[in-house]
Backbone as JSON, one array per atom type, in Angstrom:
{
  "sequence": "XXXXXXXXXXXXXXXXXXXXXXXXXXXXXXXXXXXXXXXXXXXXXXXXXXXXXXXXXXXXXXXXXXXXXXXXXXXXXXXXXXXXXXXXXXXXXXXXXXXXXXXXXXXXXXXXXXXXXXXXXXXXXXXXXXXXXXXXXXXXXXXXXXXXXXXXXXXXXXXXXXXXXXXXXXXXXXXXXXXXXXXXXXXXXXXXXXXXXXXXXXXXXXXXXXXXXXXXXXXXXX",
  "N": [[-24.81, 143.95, -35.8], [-25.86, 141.4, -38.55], [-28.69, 140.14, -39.49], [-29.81, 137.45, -38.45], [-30.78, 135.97, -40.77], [-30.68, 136.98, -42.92], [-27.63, 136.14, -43.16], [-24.87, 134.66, -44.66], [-25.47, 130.67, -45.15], [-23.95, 127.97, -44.06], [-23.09, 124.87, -44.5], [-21.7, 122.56, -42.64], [-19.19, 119.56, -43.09], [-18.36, 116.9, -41.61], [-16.88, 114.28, -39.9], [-15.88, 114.35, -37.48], [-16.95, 115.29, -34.11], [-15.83, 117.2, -32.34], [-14.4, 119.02, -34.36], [-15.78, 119.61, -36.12], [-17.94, 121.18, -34.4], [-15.97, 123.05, -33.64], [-15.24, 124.34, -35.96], [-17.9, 125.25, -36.06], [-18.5, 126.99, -34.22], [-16.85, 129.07, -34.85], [-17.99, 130.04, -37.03], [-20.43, 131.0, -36.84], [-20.02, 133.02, -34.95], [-19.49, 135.16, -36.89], [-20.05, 138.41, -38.78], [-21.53, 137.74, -40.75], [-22.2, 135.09, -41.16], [-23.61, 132.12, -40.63], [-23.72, 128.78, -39.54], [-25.83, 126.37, -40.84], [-26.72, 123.91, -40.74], [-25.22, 120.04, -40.03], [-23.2, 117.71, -40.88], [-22.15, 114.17, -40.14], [-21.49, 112.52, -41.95], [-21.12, 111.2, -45.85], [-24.24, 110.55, -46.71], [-26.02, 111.38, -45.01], [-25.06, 114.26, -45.2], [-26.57, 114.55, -47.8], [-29.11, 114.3, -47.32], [-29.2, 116.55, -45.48], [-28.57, 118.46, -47.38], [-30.61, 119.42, -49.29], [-32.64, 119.96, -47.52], [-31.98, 122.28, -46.15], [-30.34, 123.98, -47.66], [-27.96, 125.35, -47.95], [-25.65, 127.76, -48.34], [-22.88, 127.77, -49.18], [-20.68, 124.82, -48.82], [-18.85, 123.31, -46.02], [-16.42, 120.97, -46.79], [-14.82, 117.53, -45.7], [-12.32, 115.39, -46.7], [-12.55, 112.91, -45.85], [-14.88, 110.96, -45.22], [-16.84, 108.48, -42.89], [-18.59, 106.62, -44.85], [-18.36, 107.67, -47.77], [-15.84, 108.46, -50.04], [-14.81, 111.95, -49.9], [-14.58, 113.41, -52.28], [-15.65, 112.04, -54.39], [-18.32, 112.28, -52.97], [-18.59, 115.42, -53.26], [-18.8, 115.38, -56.39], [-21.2, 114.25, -56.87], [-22.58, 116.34, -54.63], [-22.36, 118.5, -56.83], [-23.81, 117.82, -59.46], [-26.04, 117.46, -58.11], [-27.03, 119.74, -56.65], [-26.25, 122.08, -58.18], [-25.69, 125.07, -57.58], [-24.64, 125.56, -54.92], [-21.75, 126.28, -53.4], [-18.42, 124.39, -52.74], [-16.37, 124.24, -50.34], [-13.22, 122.45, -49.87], [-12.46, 121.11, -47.04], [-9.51, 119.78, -45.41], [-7.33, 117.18, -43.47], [-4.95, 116.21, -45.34], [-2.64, 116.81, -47.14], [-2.43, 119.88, -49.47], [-0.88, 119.57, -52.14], [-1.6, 117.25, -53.1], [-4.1, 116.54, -53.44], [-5.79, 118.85, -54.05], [-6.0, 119.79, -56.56], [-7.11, 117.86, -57.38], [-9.99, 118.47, -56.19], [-10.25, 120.74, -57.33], [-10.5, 120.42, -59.78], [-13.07, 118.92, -59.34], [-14.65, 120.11, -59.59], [-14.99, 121.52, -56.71], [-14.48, 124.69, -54.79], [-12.71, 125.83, -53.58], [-9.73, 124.8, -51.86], [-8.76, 124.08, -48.39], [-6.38, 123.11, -45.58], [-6.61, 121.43, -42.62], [-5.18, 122.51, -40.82], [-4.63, 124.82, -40.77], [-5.05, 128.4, -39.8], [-7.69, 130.01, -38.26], [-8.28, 132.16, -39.07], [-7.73, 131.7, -41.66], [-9.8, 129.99, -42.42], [-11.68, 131.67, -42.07], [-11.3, 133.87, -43.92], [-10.92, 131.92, -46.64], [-13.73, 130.96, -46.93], [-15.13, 133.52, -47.04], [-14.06, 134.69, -49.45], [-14.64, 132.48, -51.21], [-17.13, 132.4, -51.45], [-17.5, 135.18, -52.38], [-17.35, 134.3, -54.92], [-15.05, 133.95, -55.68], [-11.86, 131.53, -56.38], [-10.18, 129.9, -54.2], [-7.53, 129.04, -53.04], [-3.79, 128.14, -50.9], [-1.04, 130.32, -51.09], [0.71, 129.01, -52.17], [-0.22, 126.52, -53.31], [-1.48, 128.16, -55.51], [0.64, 129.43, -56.59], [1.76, 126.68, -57.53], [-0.34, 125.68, -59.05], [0.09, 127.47, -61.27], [2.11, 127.27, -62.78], [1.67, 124.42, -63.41], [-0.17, 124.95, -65.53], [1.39, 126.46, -67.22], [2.98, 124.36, -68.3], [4.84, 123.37, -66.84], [5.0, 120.79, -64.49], [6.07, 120.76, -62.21], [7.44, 119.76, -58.86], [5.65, 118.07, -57.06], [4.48, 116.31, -58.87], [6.06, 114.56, -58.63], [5.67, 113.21, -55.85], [4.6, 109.93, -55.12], [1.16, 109.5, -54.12], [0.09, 110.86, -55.74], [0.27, 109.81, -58.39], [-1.71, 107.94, -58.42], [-5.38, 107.75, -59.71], [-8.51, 108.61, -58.95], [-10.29, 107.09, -58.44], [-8.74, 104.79, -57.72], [-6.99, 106.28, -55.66], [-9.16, 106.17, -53.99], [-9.79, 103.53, -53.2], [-7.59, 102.96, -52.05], [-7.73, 104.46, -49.12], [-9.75, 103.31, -48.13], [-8.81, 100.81, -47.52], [-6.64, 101.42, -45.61], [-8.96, 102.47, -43.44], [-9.14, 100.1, -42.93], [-10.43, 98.06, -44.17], [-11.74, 95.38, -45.59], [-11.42, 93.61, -48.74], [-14.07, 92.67, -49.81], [-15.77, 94.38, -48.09], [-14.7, 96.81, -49.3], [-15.54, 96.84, -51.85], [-18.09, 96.89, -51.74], [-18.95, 98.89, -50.64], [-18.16, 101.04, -52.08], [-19.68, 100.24, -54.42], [-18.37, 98.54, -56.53], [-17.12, 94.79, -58.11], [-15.67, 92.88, -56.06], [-13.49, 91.94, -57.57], [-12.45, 93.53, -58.82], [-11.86, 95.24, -57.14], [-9.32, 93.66, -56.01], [-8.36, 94.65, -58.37], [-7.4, 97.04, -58.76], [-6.0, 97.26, -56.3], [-3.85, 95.59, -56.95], [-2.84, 97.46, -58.83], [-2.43, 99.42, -57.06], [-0.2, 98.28, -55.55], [1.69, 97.9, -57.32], [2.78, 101.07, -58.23], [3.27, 102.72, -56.16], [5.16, 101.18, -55.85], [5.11, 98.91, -53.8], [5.94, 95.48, -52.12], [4.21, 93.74, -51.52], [0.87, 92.79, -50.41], [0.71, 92.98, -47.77], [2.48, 95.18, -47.0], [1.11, 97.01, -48.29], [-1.23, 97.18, -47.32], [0.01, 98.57, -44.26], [1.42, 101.08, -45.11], [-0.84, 102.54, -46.31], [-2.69, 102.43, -43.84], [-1.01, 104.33, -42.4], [-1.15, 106.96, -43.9], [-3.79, 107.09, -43.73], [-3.93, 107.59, -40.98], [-2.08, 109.7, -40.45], [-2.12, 111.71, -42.38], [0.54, 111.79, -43.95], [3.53, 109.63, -45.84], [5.97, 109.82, -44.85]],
  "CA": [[-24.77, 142.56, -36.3], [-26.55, 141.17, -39.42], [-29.89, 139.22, -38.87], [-29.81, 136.08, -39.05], [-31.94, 135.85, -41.92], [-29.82, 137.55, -44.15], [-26.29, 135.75, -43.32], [-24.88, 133.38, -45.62], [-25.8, 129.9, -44.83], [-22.95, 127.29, -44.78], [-22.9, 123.68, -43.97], [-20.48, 121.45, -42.04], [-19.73, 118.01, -43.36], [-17.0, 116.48, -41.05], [-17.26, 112.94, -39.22], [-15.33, 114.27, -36.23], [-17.75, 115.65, -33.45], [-14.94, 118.22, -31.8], [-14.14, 119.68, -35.21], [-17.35, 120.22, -36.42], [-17.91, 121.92, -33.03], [-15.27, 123.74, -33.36], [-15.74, 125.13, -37.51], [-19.58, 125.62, -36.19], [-18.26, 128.23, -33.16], [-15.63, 130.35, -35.41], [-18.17, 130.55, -38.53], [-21.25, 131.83, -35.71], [-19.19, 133.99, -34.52], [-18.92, 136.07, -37.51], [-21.73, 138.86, -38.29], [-22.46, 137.76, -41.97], [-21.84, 134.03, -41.85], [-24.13, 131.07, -39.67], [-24.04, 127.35, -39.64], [-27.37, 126.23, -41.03], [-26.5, 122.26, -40.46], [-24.25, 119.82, -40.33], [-23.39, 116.01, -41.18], [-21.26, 113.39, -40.11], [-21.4, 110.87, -43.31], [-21.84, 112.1, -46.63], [-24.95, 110.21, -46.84], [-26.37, 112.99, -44.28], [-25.05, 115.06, -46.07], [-26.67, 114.85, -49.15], [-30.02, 114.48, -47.02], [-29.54, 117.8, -45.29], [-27.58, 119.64, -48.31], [-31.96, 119.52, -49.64], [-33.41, 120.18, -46.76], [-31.0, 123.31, -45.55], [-30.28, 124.68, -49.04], [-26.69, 126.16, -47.87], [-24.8, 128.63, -49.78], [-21.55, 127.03, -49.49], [-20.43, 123.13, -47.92], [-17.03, 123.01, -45.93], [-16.48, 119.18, -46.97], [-14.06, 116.87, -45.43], [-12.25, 114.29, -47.51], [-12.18, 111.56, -45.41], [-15.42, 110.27, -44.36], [-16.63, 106.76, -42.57], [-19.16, 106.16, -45.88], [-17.92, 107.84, -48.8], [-14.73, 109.5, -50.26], [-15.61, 113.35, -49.99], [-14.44, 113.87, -53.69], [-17.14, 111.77, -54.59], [-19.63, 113.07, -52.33], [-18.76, 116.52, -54.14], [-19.09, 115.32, -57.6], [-22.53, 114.34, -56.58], [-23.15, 117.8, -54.79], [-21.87, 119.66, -57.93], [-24.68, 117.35, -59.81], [-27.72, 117.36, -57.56], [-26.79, 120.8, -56.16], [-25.02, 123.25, -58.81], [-25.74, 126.06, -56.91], [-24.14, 125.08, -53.41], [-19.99, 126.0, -53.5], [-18.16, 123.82, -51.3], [-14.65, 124.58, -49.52], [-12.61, 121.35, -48.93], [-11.17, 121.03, -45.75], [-8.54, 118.07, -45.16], [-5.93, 116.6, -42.9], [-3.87, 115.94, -46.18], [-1.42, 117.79, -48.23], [-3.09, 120.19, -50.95], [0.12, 118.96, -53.23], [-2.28, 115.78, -53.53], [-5.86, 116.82, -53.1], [-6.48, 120.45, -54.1], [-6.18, 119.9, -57.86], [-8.71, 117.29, -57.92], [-11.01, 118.82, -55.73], [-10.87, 121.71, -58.55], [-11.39, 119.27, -60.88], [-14.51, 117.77, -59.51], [-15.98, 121.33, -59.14], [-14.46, 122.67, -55.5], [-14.23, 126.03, -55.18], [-11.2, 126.22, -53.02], [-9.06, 123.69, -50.59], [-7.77, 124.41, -46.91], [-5.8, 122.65, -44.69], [-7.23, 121.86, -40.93], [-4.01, 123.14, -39.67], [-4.51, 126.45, -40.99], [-5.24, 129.05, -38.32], [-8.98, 129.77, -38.04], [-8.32, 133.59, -39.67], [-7.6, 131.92, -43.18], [-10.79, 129.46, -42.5], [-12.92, 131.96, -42.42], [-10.94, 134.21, -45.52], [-11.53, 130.97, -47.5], [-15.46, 131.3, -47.0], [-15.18, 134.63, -47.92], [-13.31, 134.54, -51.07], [-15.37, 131.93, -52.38], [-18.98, 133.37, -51.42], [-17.68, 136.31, -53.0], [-17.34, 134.27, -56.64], [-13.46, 133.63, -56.12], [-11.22, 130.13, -55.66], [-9.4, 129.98, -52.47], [-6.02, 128.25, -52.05], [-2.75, 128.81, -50.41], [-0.44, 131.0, -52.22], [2.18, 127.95, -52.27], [-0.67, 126.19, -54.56], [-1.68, 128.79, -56.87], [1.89, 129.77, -57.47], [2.26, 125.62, -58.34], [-1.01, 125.64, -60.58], [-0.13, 128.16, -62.35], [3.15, 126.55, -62.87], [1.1, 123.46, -63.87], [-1.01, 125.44, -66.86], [2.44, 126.75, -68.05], [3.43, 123.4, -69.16], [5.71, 122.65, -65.9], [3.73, 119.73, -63.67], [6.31, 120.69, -60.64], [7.98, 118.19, -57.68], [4.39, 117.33, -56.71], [4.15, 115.45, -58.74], [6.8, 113.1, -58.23], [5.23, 112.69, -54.91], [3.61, 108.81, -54.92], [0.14, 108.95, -54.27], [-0.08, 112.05, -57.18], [0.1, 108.82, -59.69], [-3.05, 107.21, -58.36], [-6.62, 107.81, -59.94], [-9.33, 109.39, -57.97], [-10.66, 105.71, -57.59], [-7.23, 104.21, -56.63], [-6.93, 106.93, -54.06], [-10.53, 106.25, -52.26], [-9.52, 102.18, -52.76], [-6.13, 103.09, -50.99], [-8.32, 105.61, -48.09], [-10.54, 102.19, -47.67], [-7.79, 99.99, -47.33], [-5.91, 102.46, -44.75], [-9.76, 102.22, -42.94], [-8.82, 98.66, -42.02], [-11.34, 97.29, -44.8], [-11.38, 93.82, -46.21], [-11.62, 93.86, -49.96], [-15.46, 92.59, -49.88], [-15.97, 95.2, -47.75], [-14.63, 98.04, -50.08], [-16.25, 96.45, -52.53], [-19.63, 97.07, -50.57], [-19.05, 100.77, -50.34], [-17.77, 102.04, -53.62], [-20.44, 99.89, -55.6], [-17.58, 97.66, -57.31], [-16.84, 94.0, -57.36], [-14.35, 92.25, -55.26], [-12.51, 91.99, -58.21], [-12.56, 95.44, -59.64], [-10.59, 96.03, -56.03], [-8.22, 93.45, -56.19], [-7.16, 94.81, -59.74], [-7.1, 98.14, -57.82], [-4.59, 96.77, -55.26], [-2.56, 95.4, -57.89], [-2.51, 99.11, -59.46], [-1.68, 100.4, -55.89], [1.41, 97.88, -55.18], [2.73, 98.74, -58.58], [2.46, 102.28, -58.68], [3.96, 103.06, -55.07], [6.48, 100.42, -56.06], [5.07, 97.79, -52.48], [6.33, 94.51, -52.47], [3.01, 93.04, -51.04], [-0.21, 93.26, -49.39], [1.01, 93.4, -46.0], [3.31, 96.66, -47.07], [-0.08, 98.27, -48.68], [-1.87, 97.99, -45.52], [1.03, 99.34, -43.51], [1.7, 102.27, -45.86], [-2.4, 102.87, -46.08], [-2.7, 102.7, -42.58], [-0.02, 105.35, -42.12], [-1.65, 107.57, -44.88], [-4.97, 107.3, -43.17], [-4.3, 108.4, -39.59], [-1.14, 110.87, -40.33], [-1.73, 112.55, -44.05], [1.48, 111.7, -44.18], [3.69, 108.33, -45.53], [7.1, 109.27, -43.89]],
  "C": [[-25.9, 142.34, -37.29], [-27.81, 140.47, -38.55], [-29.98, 138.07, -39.6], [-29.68, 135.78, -40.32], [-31.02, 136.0, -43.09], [-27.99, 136.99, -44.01], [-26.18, 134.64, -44.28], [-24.97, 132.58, -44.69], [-24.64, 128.76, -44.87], [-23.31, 126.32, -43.66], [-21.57, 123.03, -43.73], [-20.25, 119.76, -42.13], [-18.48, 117.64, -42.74], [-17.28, 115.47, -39.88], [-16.7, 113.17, -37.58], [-15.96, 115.73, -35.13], [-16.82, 117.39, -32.96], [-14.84, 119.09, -32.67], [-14.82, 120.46, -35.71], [-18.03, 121.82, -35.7], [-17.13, 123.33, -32.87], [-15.42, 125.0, -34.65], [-16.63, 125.84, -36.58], [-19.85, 127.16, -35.19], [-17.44, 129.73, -33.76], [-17.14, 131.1, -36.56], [-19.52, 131.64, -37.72], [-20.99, 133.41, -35.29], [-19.48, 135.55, -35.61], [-20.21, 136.57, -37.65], [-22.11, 138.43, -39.47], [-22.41, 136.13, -42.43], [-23.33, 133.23, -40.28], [-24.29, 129.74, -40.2], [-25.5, 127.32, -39.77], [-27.75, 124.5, -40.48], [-25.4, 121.77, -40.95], [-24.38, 118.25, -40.04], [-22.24, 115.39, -40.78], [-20.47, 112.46, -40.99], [-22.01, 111.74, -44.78], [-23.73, 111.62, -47.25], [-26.09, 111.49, -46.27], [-26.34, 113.96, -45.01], [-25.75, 115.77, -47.01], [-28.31, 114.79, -48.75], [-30.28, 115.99, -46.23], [-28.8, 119.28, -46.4], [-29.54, 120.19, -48.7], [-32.7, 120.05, -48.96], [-33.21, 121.67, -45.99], [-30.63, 124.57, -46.79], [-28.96, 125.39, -48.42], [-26.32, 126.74, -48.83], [-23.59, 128.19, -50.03], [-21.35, 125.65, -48.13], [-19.0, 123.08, -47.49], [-17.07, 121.11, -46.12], [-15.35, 118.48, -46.42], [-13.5, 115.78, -46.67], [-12.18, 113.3, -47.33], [-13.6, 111.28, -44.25], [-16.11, 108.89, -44.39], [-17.46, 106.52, -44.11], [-18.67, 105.85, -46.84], [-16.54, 108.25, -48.71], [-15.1, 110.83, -49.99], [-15.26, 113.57, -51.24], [-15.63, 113.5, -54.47], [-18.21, 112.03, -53.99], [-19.74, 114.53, -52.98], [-18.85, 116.55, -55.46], [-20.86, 114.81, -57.39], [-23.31, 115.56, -55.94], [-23.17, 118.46, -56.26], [-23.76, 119.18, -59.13], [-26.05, 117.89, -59.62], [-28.02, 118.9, -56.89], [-26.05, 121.59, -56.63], [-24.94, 124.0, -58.25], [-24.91, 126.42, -55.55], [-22.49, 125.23, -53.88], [-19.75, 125.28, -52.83], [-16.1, 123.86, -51.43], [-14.28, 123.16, -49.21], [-11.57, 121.15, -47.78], [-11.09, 119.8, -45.34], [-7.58, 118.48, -44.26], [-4.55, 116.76, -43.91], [-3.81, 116.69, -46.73], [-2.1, 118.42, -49.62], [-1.84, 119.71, -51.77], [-1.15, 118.36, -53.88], [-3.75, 115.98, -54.22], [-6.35, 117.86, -54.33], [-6.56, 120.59, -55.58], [-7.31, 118.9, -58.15], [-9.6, 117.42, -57.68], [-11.57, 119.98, -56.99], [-11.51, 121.87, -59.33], [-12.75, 119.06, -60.85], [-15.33, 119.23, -59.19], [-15.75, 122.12, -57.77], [-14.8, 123.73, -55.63], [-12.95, 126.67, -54.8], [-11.06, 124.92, -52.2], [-8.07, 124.85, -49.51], [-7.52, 123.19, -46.02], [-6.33, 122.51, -43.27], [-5.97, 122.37, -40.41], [-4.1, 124.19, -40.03], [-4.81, 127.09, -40.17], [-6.26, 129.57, -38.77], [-9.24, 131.19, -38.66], [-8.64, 132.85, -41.17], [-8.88, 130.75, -43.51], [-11.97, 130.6, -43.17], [-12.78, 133.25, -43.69], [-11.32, 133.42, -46.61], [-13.04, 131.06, -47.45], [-15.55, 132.51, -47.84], [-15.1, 134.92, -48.82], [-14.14, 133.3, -51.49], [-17.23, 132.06, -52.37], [-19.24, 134.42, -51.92], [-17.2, 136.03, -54.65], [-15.97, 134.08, -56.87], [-13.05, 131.87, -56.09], [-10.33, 130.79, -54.72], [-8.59, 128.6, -52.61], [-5.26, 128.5, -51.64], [-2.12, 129.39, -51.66], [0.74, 129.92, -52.76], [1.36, 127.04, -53.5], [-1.1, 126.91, -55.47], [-0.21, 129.34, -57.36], [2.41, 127.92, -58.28], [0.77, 125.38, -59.23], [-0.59, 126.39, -61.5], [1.49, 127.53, -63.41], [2.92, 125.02, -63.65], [0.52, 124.14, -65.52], [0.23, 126.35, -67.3], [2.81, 125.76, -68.71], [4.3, 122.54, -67.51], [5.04, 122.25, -64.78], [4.94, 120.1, -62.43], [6.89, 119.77, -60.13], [6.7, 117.63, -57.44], [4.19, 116.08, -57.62], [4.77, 114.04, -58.84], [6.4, 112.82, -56.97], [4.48, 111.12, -55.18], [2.47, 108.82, -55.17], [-0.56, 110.28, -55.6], [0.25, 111.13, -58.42], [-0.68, 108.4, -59.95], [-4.09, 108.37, -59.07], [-7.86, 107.81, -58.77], [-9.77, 108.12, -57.41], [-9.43, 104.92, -56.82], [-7.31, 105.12, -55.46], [-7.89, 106.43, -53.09], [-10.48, 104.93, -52.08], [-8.86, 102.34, -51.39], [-6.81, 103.58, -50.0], [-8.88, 104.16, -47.58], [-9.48, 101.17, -46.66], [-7.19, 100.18, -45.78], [-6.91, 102.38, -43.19], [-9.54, 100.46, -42.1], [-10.35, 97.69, -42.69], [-11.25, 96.28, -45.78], [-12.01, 94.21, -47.89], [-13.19, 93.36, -50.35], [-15.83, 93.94, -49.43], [-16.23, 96.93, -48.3], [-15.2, 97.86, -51.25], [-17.86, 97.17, -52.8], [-19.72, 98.29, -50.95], [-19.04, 101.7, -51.26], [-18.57, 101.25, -54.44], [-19.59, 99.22, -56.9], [-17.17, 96.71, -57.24], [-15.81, 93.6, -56.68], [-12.99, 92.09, -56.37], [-12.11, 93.2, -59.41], [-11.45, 95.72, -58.48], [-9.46, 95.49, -55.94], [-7.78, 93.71, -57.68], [-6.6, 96.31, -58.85], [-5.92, 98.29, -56.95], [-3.81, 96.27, -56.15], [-2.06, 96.62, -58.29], [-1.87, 99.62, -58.18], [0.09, 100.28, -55.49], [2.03, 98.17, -56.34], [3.59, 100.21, -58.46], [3.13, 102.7, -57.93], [4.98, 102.02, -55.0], [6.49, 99.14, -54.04], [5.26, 96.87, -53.31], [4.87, 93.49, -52.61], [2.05, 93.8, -50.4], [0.23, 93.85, -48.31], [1.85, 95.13, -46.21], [2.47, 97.59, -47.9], [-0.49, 98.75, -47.71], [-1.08, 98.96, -45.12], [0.81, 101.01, -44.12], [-0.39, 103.08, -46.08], [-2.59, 103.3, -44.72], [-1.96, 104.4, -42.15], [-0.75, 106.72, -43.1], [-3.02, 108.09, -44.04], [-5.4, 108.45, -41.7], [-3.0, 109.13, -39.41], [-1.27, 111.94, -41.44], [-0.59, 112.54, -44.5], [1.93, 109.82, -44.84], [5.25, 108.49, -45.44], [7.16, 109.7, -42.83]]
}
């Protein structure tokens, strides 16, 4: 077995105690990898990303503070050096191209089985991107010219800020509230919510919530 010392270093940013727990036991495990720390909020986060110096960040996209997209456009910033793996609940269709975007290095799925967790580390500690083969056969499909079914999917219309409105919303947060959080006024969000009921074709508020809600605690909206 390696020594310590010399394993890569990777941080755990994921709001849900079990999960965390659970990453923090598989990645241990291995002889060239060890959890160095790990955060609940990306606020944490971004206080032990400094203090820990990790070599790569598995990031969640859904936590209580921030968005995680924006918490990784601020790693990528304050921390070029640091890769970070996004691991979500929701559908790379949606995600996994903007995580790319904002600097990622790869996206995985929490349902993936705990072999291709720790392949994804691998492959991107060793200087690669890491996604399923179902999304790099539809990027590449994308940089041919042909954008794919994805993206007739719904929330693949929204803007990185519409999405983390909509994620708020879904949170069960009053439009002051989201306001509060994303550093925009109350009426920056209700134009936001106008953009949302448009866009996903809702009649009303009440059928944003709903459809938010559902989004929030399934990754799914049928």
């Amino acid at each position: 077995m390696a020594d310590k010392d010399s394993r890569a270093r990777v941080m755990i940013v994921d709001d849900h105690p079990i999960m965390r727990h659970g990453m923090a036991q598989l990645i241990d495990a291995q002889d060239d990898l060890t959890v160095c720390s790990w955060a609940g909020t990306a606020t944490e986060a971004l206080t032990a990303i400094s203090g820990d110096q990790p070599e790569l960040a598995l990031l969640d996209i859904s936590l209580p503070d921030r968005n995680g997209l924006e918490l990784l456009k601020d790693i990528r910033v304050l921390h070029p050096e640091v890769k970070v793996l996004m691991v979500s609940m929701h559908d790379e269709s949606l995600y996994a191209e903007r995580a790319l975007r904002a600097g990622a290095r790869g996206y995985i799925m929490k349902e993936e089985a705990a072999d291709k967790l720790i392949e994804a580390i691998h492959t991107i500690l060793a200087g690669r991107i890491y996604v399923s083969g179902e999304m790099s056969a539809r990027i590449i499909e994308m940089f041919s010219g042909n954008k794919g079914d994805s993206q007739s999917a719904p929330l693949s219309r929204l803007s990185d800020r519409e999405l983390e409105v909509f994620e708020e919303i879904g949170r069960g947060k009053a439009t002051r509230e989201v306001a509060g959080m994303l550093g925009i006024s109350a009426r920056t969000v209700d134009a936001h919510r106008a953009h949302l009921k448009k866009k996903l074709g809702l009649k009303d508020g009440s059928e944003l919530v709903r459809y938010a809600v559902r989004w929030v605690e399934t990754g799914k909206l049928d």
